[in-house]
C-alpha distance (Angstrom), angle and dihedral (degrees) to the residues before:
residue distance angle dihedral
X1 . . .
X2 3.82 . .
X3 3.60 120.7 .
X4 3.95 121.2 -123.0
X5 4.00 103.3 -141.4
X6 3.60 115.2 -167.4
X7 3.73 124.7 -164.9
X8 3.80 118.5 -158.1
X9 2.97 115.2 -164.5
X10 4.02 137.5 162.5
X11 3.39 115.2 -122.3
X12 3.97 117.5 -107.4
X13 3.82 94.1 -117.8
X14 3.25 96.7 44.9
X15 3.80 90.6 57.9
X16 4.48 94.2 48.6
X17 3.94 81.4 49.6
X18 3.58 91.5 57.0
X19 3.67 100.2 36.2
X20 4.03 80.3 49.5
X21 3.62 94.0 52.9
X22 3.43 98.7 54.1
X23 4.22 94.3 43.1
X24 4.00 76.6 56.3
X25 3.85 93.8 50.4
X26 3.82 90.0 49.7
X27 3.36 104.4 36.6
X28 4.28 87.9 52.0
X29 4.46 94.9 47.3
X30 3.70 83.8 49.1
X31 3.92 99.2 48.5
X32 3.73 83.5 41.2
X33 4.05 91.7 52.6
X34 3.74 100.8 42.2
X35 4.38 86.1 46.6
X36 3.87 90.6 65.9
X37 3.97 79.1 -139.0
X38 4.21 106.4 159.3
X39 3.95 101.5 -130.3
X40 4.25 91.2 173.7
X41 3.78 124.7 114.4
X42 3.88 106.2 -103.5
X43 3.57 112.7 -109.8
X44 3.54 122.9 -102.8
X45 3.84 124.3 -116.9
X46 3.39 121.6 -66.0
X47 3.99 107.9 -109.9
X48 4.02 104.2 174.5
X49 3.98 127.2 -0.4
X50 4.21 136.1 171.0
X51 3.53 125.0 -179.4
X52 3.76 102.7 -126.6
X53 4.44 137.7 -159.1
X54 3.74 118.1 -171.4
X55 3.55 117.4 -165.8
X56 4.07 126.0 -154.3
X57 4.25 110.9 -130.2
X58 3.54 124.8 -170.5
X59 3.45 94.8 -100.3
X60 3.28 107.0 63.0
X61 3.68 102.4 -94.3
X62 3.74 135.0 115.2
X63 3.73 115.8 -136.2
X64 3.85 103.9 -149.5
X65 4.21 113.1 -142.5
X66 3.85 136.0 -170.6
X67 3.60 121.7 -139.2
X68 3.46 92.4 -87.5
X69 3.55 95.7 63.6
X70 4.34 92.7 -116.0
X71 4.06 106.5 134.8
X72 3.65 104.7 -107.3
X73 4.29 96.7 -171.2
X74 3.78 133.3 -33.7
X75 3.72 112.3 -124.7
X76 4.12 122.5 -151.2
X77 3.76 111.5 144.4
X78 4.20 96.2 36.2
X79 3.73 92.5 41.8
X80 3.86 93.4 100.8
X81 3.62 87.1 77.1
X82 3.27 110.4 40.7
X83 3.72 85.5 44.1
X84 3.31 86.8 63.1
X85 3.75 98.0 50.6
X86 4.16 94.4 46.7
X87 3.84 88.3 45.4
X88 4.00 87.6 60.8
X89 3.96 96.5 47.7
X90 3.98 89.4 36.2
X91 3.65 88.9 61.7
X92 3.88 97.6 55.3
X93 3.82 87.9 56.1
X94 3.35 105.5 49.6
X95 4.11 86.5 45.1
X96 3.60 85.0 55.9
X97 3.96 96.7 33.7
X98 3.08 103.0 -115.3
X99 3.88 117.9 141.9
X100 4.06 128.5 -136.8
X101 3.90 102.3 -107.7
X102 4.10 92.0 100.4
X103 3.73 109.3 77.8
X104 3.60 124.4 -135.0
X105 3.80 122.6 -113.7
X106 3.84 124.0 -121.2
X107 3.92 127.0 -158.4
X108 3.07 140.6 -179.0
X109 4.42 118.1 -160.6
X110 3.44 130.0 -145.1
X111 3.25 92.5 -114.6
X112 3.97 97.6 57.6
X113 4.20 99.5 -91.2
X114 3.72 113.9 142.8
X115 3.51 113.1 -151.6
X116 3.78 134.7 -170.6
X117 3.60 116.0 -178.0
X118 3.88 144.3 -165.2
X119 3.95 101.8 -146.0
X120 3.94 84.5 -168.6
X121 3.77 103.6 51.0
X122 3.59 95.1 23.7
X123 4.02 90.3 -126.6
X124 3.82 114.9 153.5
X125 3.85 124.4 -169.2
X126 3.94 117.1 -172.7
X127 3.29 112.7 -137.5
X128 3.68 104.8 -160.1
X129 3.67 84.9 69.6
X130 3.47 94.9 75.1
X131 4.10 94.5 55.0
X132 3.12 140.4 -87.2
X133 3.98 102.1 -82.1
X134 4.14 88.1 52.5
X135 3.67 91.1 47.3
X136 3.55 90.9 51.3
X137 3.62 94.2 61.4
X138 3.87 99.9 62.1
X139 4.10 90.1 35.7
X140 4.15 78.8 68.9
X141 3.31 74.7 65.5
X142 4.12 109.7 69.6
X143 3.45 119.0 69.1
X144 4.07 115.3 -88.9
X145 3.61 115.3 -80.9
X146 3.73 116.6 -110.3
X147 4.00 86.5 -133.0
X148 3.51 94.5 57.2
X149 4.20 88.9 -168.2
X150 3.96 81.9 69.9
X151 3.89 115.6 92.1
X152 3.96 110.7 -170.6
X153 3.93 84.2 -158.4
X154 4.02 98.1 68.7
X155 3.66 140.5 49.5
């Protein structure tokens, strides 16, 4: 009984063109990178925004604050998330040293973004990301539209 041996191999060119490929890749991110040239999609308007502070109580709970310093809602159940969220921007202040007086900014685009930002660090998270239902709890947040047929949470 004769044995069938098979060889399979990749063709010579076909290796060079990916090996060139992949220089090309390279070599274009890092001419891009070193260029300073701004390749993101410009944001869209901005259709509803609130500068927020949350505050950490014993219990568990996050009381949520304008800039004003007025309670705006007291979250328990929901907190996981935006526990979650804070947690992420807190930890780029305190590596940088920064304390948590400032309050973060929240937006909501025209074109359905969600946006919670650090105006110290310049960390953004978008919201939307996370789904609907998690969105929805920090676009409770923003003060109500004046066209109340506009959500800030959908597209």
């Amino acid at each position: 009984m004769s044995e069938a041996i098979h060889h399979n191999e990749v063709p010579r060119g076909a290796l060079l063109a990916a090996g060139a490929l992949i220089l090309v890749t390279v070599v274009a991110v890092t001419i891009v990178r070193l260029s300073g040239i701004d390749i993101r999609t410009p944001e869209a308007p901005v259709f509803a925004a609130r500068e927020l502070r949350f505050d950490d109580r014993p219990d568990g709970s996050i009381v949520v604050l304008d800039a004003r310093g007025q309670t705006l809602q007291t979250m328990t159940g929901e907190a996981g998330f935006v526990r979650g969220v804070l947690r992420a921007l807190a930890r780029e202040r305190m590596r940088r040293g920064l304390g948590a007086e400032q309050p973060f900014e929240l937006t909501a685009h025209t074109d359905g973004r969600l946006v919670l930002r650090d105006p110290l660090t310049g960390e953004r998270v978008g919201l939307e990301a996370f789904g609907a239902t998690n969105a929805a709890v920090f676009a409770r947040l923003l003060p109500q539209p004046a066209d109340p047929g506009r959500n800030p949470t959908t597209r």
